[in-house]
LONUDREN-182257 format. One record per residue (C-alpha): residue number from 0; residue in three letters; x, y, z. Coordinates in nm, 4 decimals, padded with zeros to 6 digits. Each point is the difference from the previous one (the first is absolute). Last residue first. Example, Ala and Ser with C-alpha at 12.3 -4.5 7.8 and 13.67 -1.06 7.14 Angstrom:
// residues 2
PT doro kolba       xx       yy       zz
PT    1   SER  01.3670 -00.1060  00.7140
PT    0   ALA -00.1370 -00.3440  00.0660
//
This chain:
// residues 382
PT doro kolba       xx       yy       zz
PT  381   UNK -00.6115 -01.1392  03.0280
PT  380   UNK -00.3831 -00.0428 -00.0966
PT  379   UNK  00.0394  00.2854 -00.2954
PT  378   UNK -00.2167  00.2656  00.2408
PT  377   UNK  00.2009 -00.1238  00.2686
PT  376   UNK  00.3503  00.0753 -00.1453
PT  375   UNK -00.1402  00.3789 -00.1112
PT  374   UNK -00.1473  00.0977  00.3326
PT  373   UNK  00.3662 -00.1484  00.1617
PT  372   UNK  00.1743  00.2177 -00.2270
PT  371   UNK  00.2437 -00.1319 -00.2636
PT  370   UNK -00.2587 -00.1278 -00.2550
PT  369   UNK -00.1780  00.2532 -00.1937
PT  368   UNK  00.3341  00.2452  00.0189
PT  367   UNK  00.1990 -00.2811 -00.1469
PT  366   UNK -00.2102 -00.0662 -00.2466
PT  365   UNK -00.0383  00.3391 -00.1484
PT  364   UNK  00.4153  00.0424  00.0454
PT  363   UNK -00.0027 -00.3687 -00.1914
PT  362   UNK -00.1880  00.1015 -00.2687
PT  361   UNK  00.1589  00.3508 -00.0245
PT  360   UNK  00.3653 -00.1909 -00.0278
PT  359   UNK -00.1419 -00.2920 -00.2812
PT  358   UNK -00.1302  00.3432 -00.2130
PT  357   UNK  00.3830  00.1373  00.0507
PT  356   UNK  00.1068 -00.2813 -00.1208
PT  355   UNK -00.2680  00.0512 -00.3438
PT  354   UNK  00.1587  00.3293 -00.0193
PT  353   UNK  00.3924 -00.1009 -00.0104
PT  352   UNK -00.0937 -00.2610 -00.2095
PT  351   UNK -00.1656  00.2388 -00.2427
PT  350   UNK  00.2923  00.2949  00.0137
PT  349   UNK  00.2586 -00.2814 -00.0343
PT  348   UNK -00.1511 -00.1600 -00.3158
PT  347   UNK  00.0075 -00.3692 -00.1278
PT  346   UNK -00.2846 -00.2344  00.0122
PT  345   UNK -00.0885 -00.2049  00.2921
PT  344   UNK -00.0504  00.1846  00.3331
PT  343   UNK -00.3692  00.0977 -00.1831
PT  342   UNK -00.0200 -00.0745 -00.3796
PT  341   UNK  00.0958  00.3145 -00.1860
PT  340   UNK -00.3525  00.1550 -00.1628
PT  339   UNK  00.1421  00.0558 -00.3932
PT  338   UNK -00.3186  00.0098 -00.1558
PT  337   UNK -00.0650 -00.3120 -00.2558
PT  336   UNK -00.3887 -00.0347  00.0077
PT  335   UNK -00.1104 -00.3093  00.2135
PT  334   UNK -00.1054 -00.3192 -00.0762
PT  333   UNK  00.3267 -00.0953 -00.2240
PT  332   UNK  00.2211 -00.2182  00.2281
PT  331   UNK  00.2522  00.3095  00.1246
PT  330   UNK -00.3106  00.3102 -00.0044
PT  329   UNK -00.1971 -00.2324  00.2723
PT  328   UNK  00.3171 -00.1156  00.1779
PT  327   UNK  00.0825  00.3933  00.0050
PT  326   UNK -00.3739  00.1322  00.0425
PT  325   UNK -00.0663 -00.2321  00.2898
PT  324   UNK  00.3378  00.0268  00.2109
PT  323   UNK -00.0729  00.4063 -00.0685
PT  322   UNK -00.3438 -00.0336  00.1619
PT  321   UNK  00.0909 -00.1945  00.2832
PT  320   UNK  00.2590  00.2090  00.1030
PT  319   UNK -00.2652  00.3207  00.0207
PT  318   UNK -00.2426 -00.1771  00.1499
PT  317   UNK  00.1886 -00.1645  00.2966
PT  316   UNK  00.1754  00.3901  00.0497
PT  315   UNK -00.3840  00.1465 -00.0090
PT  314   UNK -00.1137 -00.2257  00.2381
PT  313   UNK  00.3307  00.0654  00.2495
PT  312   UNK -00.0905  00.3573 -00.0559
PT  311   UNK -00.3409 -00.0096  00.0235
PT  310   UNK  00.0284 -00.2094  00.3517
PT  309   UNK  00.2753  00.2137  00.1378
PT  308   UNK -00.2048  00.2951 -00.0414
PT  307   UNK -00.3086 -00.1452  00.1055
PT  306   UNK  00.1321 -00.0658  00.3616
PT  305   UNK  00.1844 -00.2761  00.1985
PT  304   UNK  00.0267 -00.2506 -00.3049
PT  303   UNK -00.1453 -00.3250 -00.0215
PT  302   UNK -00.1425 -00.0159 -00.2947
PT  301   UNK  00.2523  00.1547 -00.1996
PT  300   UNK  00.2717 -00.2021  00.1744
PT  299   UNK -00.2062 -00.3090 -00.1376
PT  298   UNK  00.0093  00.1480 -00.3430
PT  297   UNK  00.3919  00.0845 -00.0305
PT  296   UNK  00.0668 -00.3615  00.1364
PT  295   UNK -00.2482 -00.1460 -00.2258
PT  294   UNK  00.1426  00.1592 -00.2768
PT  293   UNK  00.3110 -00.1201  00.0369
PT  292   UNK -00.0749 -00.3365  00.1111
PT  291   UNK -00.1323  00.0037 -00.4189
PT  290   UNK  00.2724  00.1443 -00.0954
PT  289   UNK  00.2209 -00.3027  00.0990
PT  288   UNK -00.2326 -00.2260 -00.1331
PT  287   UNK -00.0012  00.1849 -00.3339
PT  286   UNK  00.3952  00.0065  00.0471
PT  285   UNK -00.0162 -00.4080  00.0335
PT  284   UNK -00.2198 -00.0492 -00.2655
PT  283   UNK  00.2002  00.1316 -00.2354
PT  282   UNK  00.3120 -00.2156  00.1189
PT  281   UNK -00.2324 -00.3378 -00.0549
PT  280   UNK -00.1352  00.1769 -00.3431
PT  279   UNK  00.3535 -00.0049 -00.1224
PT  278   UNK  00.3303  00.1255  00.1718
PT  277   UNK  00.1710  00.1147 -00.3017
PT  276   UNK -00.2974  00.0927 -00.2431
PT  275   UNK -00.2311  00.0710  00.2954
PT  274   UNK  00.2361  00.2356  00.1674
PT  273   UNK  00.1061  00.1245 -00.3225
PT  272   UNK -00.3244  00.0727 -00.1522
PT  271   UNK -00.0988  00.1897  00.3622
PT  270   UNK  00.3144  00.2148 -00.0885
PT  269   UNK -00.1675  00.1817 -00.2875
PT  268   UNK -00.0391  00.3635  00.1460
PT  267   UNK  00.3541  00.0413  00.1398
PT  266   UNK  00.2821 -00.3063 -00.0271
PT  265   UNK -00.1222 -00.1287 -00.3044
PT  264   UNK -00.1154  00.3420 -00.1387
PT  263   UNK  00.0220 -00.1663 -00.3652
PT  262   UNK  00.0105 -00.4254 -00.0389
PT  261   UNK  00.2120 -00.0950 -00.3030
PT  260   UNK  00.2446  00.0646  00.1881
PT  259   UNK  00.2006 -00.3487 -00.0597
PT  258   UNK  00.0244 -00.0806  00.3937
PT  257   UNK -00.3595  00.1299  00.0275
PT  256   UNK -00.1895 -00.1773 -00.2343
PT  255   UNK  00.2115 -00.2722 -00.0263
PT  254   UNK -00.0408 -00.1144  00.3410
PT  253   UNK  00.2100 -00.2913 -00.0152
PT  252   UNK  00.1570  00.1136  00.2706
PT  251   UNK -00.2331 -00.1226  00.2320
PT  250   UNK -00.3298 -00.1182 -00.2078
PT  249   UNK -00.2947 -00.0023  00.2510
PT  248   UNK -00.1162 -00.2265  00.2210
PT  247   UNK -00.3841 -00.0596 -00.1755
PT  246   UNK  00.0501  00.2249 -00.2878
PT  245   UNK  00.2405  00.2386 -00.0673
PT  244   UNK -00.0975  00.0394 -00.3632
PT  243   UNK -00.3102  00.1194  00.0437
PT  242   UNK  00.1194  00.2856  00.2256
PT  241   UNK  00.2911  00.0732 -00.2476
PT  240   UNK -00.2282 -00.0433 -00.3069
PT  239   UNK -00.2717  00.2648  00.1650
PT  238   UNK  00.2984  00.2039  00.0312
PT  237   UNK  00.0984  00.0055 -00.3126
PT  236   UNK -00.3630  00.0923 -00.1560
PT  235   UNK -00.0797  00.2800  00.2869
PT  234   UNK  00.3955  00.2295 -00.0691
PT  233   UNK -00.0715 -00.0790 -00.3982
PT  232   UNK -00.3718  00.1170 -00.0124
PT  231   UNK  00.0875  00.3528 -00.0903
PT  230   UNK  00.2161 -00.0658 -00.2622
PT  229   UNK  00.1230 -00.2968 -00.2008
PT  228   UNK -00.3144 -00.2389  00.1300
PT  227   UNK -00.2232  00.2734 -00.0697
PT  226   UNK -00.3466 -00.0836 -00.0944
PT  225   UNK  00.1407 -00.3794  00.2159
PT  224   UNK -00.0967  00.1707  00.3265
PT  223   UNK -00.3489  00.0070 -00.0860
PT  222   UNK -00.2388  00.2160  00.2512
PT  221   UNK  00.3612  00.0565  00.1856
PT  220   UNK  00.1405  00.0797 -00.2664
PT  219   UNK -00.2842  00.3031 -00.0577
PT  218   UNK  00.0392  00.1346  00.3351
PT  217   UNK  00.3698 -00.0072 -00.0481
PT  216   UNK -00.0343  00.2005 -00.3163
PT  215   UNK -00.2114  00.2358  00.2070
PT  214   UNK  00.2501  00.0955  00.2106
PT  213   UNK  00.2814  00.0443 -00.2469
PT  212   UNK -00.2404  00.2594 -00.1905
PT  211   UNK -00.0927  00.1995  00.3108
PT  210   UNK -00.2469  00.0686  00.1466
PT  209   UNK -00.0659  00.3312  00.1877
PT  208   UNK -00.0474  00.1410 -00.3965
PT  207   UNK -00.1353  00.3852 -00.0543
PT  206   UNK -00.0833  00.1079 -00.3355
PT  205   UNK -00.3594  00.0412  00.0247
PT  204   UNK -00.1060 -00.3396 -00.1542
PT  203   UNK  00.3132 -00.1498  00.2109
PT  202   UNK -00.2557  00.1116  00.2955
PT  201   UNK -00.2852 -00.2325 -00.1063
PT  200   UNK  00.0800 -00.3404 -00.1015
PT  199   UNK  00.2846 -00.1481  00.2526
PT  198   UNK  00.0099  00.2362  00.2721
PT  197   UNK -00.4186  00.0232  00.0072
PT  196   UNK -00.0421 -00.3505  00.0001
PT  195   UNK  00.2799 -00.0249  00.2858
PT  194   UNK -00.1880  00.2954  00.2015
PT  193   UNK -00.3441 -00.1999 -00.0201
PT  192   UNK  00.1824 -00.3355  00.1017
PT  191   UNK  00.1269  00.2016  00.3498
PT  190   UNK -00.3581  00.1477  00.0397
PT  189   UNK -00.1465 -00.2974 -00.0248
PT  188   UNK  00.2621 -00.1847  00.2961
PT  187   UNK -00.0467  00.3249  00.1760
PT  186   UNK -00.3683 -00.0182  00.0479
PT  185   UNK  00.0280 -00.3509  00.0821
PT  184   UNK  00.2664  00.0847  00.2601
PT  183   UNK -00.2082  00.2294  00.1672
PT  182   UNK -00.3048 -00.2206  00.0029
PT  181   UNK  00.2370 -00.2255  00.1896
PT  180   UNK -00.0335  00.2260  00.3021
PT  179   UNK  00.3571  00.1337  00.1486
PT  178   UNK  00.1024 -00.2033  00.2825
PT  177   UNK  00.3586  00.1306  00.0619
PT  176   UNK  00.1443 -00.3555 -00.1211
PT  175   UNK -00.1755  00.0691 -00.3490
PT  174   UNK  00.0960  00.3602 -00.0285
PT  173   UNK  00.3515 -00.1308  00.0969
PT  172   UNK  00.0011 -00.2415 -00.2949
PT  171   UNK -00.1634  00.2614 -00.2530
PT  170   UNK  00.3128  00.2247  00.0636
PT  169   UNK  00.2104 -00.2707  00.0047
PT  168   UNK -00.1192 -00.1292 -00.3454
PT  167   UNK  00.0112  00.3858 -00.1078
PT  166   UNK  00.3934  00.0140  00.0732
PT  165   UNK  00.0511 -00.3435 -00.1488
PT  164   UNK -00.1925  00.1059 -00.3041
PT  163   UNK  00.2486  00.3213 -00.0256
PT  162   UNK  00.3105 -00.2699  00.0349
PT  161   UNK -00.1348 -00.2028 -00.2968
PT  160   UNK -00.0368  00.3382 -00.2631
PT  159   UNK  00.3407  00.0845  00.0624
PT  158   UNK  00.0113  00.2686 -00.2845
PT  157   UNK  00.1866  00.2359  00.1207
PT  156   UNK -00.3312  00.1536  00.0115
PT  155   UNK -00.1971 -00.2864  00.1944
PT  154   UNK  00.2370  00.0746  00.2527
PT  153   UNK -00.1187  00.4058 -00.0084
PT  152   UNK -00.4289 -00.1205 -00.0106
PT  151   UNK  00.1225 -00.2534  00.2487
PT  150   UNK  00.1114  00.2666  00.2672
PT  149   UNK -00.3224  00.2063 -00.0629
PT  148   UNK -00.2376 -00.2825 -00.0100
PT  147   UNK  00.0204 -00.1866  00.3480
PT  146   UNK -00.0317  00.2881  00.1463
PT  145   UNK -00.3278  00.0816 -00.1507
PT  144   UNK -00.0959 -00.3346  00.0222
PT  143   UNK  00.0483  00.0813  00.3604
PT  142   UNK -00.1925  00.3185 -00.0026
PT  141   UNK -00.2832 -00.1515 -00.2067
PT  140   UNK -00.0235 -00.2907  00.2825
PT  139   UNK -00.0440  00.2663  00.2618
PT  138   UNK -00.1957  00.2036 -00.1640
PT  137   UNK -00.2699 -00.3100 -00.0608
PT  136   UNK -00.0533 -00.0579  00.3687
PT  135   UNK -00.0484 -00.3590  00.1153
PT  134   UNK  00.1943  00.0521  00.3226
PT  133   UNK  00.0406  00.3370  00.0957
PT  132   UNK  00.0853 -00.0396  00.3489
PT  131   UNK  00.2940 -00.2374 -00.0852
PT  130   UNK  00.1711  00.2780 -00.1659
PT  129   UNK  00.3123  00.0388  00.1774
PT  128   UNK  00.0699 -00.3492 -00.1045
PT  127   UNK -00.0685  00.1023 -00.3807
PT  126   UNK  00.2442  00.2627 -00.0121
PT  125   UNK  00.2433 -00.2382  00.2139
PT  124   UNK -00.0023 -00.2419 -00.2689
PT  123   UNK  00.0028  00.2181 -00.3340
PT  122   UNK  00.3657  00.1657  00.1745
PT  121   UNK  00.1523 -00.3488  00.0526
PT  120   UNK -00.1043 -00.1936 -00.2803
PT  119   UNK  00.0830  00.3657 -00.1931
PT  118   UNK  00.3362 -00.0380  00.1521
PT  117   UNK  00.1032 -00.3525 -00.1379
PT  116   UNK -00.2186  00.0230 -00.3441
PT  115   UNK  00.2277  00.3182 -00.0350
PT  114   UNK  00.3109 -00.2057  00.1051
PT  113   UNK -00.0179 -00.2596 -00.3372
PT  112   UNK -00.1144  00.3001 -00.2197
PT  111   UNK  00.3001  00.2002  00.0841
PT  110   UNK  00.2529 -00.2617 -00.1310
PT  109   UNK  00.3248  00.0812  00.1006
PT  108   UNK  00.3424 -00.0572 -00.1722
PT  107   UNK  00.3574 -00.0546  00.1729
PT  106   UNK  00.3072  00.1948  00.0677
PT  105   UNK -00.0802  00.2685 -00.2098
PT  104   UNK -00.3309  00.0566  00.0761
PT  103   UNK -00.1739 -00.0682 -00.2769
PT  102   UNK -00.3760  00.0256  00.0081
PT  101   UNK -00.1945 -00.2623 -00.1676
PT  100   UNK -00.3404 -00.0433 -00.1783
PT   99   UNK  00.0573  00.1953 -00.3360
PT   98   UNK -00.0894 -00.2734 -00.2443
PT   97   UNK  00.0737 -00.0040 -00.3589
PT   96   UNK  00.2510 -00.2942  00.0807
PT   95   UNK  00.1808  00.1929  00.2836
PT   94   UNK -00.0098  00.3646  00.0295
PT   93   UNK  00.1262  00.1148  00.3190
PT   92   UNK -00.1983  00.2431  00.2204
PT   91   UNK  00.0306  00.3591  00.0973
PT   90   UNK -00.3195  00.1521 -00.2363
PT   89   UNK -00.2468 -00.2817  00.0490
PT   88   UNK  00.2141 -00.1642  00.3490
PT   87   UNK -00.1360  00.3409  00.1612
PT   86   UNK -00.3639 -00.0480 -00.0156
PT   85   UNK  00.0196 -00.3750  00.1795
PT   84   UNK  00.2531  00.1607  00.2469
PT   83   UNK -00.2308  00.2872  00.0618
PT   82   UNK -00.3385 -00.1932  00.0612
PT   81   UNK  00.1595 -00.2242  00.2549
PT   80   UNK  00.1585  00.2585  00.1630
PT   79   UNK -00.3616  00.1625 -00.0026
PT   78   UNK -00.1460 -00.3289  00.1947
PT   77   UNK  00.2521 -00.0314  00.2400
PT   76   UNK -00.0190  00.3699  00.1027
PT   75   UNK -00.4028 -00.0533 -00.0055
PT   74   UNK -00.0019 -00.2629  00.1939
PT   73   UNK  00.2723  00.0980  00.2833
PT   72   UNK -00.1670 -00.0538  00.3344
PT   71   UNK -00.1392 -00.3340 -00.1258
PT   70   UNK  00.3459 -00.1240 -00.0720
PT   69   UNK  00.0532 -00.0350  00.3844
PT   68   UNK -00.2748 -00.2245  00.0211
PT   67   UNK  00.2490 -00.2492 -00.1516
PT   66   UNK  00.1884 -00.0285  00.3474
PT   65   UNK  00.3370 -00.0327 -00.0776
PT   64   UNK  00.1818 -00.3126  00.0240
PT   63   UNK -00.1067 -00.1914 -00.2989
PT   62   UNK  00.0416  00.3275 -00.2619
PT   61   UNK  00.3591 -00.0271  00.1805
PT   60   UNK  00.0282 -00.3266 -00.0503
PT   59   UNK -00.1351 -00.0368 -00.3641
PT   58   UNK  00.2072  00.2989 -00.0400
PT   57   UNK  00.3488 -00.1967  00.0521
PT   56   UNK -00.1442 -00.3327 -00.2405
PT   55   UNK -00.0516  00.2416 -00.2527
PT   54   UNK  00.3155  00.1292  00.0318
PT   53   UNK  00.1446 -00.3020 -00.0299
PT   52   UNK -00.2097 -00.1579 -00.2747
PT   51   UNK  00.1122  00.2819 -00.2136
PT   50   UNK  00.3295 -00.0421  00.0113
PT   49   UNK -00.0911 -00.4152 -00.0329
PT   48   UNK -00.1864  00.1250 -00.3137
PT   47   UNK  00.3196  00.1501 -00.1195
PT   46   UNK  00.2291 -00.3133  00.0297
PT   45   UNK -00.2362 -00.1657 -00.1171
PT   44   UNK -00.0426  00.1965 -00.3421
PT   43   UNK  00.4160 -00.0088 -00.0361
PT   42   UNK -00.0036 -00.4124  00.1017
PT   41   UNK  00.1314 -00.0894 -00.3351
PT   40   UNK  00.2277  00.2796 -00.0744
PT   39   UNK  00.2310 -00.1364 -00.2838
PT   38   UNK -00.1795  00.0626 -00.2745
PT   37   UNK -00.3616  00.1537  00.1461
PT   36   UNK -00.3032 -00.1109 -00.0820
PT   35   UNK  00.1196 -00.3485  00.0361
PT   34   UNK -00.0783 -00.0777  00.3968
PT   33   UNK -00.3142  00.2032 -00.0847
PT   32   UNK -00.3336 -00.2491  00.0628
PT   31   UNK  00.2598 -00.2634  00.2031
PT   30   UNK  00.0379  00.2998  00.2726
PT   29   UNK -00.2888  00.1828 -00.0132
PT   28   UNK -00.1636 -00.3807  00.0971
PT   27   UNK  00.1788 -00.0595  00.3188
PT   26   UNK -00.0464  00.3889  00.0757
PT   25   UNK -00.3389 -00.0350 -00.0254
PT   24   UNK -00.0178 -00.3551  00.1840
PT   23   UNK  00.1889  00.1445  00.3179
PT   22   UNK -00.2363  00.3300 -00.0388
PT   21   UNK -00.2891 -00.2325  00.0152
PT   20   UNK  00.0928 -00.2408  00.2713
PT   19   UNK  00.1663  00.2866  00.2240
PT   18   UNK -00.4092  00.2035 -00.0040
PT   17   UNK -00.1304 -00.3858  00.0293
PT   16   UNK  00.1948 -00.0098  00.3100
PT   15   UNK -00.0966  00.3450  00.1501
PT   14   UNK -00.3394 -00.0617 -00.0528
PT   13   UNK -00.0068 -00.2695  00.2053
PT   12   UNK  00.2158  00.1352  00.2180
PT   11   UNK -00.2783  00.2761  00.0835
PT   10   UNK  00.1964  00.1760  00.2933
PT    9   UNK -00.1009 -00.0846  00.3389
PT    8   UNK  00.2938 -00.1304  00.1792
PT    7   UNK  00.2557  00.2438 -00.1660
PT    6   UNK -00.1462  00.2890  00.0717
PT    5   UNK -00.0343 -00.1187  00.3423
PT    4   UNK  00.3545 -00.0586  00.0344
PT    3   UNK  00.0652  00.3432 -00.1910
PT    2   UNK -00.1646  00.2041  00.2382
PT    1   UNK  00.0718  00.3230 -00.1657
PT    0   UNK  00.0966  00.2961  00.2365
//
């Protein structure tokens, strides 16, 4: 039987208010991003990101309530559904802009690569936790780049080439919070440019090409943007205007860039550009702060979590959001390489939202188990 005035008392409300703060000021902002999409439906997109918002809200209480070490017992079942569904959205998936990334379901779409990086936090976490004893070992850091690789070799197919970084950023990230040595990661940082030379010069010499055209036009836009203003450097070169243009407090709706659509992805990828076109640097500030608590949250539960496997989860969760609220801003004011990361409880998507909730729900279960009995109040000075 749940104790549900205890669970109450000790949940992280910290995090639980910046959690409400972020998804309030996503929804805010999906709205005046795609009120004109749509003739006549102006709140279509937030009507279906509250949908989503619901349910995520529903498993971030159940993933709250049930003790995470349950997930342990089922690694390898996590980890091969998450394999499957990222295999199966190649031949069953929708086409969408060149891009086969989503699987319709009739009543709504579903983006495998947003749940993968869900189960295989899950699954990669209690591999490592069960391997405490072998701390330092090189097989154990080969098997979980290992499993890292097989699910983004098939996203990288579709081609999502940002979602298969997030998978091997959270790989990396729960390496790091498992206590792997750093020579590890130096190996693996040379090894990672070696396989990009060899991508890009030697393997299209043999006929075979992992990267493609589109992908390499962005990396050349984002060298110089202005090489192709018209093409591939349209989606960076607008939305550097609408973040310039925004200003100190922002232009309201005045925000040309967005109100006129001159802005692309406004409510997906690019809608960083509209919070700083519309709200200005003053509302950009406010979400950084906002992440910033965030990530705090996540880390501090990391730290003080019961066992390892709460501590590389909640370490690999902190990791993993931090990365794609890095790569977006980065991609949206030109230091970054355009790859269509979504911005986390900002940008539109159901499956994502309904992921990065359930992220808030394991927090909190990992928190709540470090601080609800009497060994785990006193080692926090409660």
């Amino acid at each position: 039987m749940i104790d549900w005035r205890a669970y109450l008392r000790h949940l992280d409300y910290a995090l639980l208010l910046t959690t409400v703060g972020l998804v309030a000021y996503g929804i805010t902002m999906v709205y005046f991003a795609s009120r004109s999409d749509i003739d006549g439906a102006p709140l279509y997109y937030v009507r279906q990101q509250l949908i989503a918002v619901g349910a995520g809200v529903i498993g971030a209480v159940v993933a709250s309530v049930l003790d995470y070490e349950l997930y342990r017992r089922f690694q390898w079942l996590l980890y091969a559904v998450a394999v499957f569904i990222v295999v199966a959205v190649l031949p069953l998936g929708e086409e969408v802009n060149g891009a086969t990334r989503w699987i319709d379901l009739g009543f709504t779409r579903f983006q495998p690569s947003s749940a993968a990086v869900l189960l295989l936090a899950l699954s990669i976490g209690a591999f490592l936790s069960d391997r405490m004893e072998m701390l330092g070992s090189k097989a154990v850091t080969v098997i979980v780049l290992v499993m890292a690789a097989v699910p983004a070799f098939f996203v990288y197919r579709e081609p999502d080439f940002g979602s298969a970084m997030v998978i091997v950023v959270l790989a990396l990230g729960m390496l790091f919070f498992y206590g792997a040595p750093w020579t590890h990661f130096a190996v693996l940082a040379a090894a990672g440019v070696a396989a990009f030379v060899v991508a890009l010069k030697v393997l299209p010499l043999v006929g075979i090409e992992l990267i493609h055209q589109y992908q390499l036009d962005r990396l050349f836009v984002f060298v110089d943007p202005g090489s192709d203003a018209s093409g591939a450097g349209y989606n960076v070169i607008q939305s550097m205007i609408a973040v310039g243009s925004g200003a100190l407090t922002g232009r309201g709706d005045g925000a040309t860039q967005t109100t006129l659509d001159f802005l692309p992805e406004h409510h997906t990828d690019f809608i960083f550009a509209v919070i700083s076109e519309r709200n200005g640097f003053l509302g950009a500030s406010i979400l950084l702060v906002l992440y910033a608590l965030f990530i705090w949250r996540a880390l501090r539960i990391a730290v003080l979590a019961r066992d390892m496997y709460g501590s590389i989860l909640a370490g690999g969760i902190a990791v993993a959001v931090l990365f794609q609220v890095f790569v977006n801003i980065g991609m949206t004011i030109g230091i970054m390489p355009v790859t269509g990361i979504p911005l986390p409880f900002i940008s539109y998507g159901g499956t994502a939202m309904i992921a990065f909730l359930l992220f808030v729900g394991l927090l909190q279960a990992i928190h709540l188990r470090a601080t609800i009995t009497p060994e785990g109040r006193r080692r926090l000075g409660q």
